[in-house]
C-alpha positions as CSV (number, residue, x, y, z in Angstrom):
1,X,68.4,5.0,-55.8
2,X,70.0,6.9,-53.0
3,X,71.3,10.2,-54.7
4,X,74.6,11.3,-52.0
5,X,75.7,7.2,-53.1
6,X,75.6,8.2,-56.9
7,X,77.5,11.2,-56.3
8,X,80.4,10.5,-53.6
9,X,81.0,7.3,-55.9
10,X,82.6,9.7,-57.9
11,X,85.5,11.2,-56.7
12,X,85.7,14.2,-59.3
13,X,82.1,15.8,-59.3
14,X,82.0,19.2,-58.3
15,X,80.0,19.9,-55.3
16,X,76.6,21.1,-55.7
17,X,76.6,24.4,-53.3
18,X,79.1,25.9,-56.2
19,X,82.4,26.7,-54.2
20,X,84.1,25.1,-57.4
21,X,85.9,22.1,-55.0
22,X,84.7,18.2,-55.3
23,X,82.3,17.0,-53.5
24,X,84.1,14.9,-51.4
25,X,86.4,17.8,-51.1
26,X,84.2,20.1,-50.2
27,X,80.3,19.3,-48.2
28,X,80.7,15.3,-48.2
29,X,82.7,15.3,-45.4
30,X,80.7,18.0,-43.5
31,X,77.5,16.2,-44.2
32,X,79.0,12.5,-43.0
33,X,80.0,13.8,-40.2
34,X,84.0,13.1,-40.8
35,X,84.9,17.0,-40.8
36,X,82.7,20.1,-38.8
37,X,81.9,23.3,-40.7
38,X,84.7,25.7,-39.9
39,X,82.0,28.9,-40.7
40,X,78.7,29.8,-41.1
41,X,79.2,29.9,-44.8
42,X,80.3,26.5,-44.6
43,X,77.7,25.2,-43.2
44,X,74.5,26.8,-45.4
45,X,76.8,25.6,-48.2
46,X,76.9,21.9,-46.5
47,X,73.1,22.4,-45.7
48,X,72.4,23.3,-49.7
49,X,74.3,20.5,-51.2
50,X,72.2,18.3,-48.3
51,X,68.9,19.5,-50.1
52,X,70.4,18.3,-53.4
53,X,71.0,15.0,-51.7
54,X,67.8,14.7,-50.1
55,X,70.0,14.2,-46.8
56,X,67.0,15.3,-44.2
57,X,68.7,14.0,-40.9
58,X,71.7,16.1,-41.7
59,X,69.2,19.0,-42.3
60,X,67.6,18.3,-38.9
61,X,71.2,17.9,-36.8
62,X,72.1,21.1,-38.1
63,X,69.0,23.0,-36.6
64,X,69.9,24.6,-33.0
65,X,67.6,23.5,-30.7
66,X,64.7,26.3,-31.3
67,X,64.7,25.9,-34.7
68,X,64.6,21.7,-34.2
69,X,61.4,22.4,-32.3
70,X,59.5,23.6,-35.1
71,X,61.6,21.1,-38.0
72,X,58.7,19.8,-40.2
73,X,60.9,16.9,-41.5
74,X,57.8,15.7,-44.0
75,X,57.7,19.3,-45.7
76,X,61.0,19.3,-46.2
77,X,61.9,16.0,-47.8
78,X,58.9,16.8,-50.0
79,X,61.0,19.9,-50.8
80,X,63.8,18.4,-51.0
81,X,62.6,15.1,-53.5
82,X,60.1,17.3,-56.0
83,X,62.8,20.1,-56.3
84,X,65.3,19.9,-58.9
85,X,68.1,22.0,-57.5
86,X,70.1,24.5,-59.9
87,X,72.6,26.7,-57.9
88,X,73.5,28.4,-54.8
89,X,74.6,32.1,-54.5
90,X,76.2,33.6,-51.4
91,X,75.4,37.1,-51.8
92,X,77.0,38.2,-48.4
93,X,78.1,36.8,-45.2
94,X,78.4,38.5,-41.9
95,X,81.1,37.4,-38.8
96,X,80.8,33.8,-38.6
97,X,84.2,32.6,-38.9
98,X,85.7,29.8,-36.2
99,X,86.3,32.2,-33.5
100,X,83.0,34.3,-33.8
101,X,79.7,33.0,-31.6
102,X,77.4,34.4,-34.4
103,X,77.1,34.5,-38.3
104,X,75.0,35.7,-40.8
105,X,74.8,34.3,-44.5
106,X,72.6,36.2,-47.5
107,X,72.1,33.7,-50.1
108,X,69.6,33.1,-53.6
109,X,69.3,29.1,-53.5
110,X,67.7,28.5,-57.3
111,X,65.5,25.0,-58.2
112,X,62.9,24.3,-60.3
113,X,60.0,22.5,-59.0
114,X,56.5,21.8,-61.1
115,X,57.8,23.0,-64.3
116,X,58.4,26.6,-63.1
117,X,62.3,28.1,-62.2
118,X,61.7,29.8,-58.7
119,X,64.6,30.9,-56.1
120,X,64.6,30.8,-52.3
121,X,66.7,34.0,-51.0
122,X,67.3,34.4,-47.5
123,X,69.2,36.4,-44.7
124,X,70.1,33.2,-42.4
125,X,71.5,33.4,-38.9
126,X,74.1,31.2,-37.4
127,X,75.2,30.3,-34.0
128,X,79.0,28.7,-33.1
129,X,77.5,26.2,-29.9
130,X,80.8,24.5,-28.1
131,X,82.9,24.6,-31.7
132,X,79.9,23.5,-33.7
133,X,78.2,26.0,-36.7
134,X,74.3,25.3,-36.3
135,X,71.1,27.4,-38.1
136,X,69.1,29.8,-36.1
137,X,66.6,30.7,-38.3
138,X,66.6,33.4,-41.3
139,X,64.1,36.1,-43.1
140,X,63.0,35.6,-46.3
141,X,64.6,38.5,-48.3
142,X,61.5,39.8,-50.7
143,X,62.3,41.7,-53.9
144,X,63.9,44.8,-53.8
145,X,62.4,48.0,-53.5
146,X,62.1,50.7,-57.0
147,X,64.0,53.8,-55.8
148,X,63.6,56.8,-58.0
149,X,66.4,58.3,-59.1
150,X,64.9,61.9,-59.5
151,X,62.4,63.8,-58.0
152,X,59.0,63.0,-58.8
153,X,57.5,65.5,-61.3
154,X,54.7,67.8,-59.5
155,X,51.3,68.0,-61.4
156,X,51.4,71.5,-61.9
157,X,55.1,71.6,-63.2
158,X,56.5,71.6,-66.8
159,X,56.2,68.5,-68.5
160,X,59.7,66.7,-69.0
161,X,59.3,66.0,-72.3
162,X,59.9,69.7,-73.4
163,X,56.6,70.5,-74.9
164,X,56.4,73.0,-73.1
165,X,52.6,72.2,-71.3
166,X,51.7,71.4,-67.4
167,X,52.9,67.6,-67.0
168,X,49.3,67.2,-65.7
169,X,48.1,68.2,-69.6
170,X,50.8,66.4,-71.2
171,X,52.4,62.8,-70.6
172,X,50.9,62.8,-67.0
173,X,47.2,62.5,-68.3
């Protein structure tokens, strides 16, 4: 069964990509061609909710032309089919409106996929090319790094717990 057919039959399912509109209110007509993306958001949102459809050629027509050259359109229908897609998170966007030339979009993309909840989060770069949003590539965003809030306690120095010894002879051992 062809899943975007099972959703657009209903008129009143909310779009996958999680901007709270229908689906044919929202990504349908992006992804059927009918309507363009007016932003950058707009389009990773379109190009989510075409993962959750499994719609690969919109995924490739949305590529600019370097990123087209190095499409695998095999690993990502596997991607696509074996994932079971949960929710999409903008996190930020950058520019990218309908008179900018360039956009960025932060996003968490959440699926489960062999029994195990993982996310995808991503920095992804947008160009406009003659009135049309298309992906330029992106980083993977890794997870954040631990900042210390205090100064780390020297060897030598007084324990923070208060007893008094070297940290070194106390909880530092």
């Amino acid at each position: 069964t062809d899943p975007f057919r099972i959703l657009h039959m209903s008129k009143n399912i909310f779009c996958p990509c999680g901007s709270g509109a229908t689906l044919n209110a929202c990504c349908k007509p992006v992804i059927d061609g009918t309507a363009k993306a007016p932003t950058a958001e707009a389009l990773m949102r379109s190009r989510y909710t075409a993962y959750t459809l499994q719609d690969i050629d919109y995924l490739a027509s949305t590529l600019d032309a370097n990123q087209l050259r190095d499409f695998d359109r095999d690993t990502t229908e596997t991607w696509a089919r074996d994932s079971n897609w949960i929710g999409l998170e903008i996190v930020n966007t950058s520019a990218g409106s309908a008179g900018d030339k360039d956009g960025t979009v932060e996003f968490t993309a959440r699926y489960e996929r062999g029994g195990a909840i993982q996310q995808h989060h991503e920095v992804s770069r947008f160009r406009n090319i003659a009135g049309r949003w298309l992906y330029s590539g992106g980083k993977d965003v890794g997870p954040a790094q631990f900042k210390r809030d205090a100064p780390k306690t020297g060897r030598n120095e007084p324990c923070p717990c208060g007893s008094g010894r070297k940290y070194k002879k106390c909880c530092g051992k």
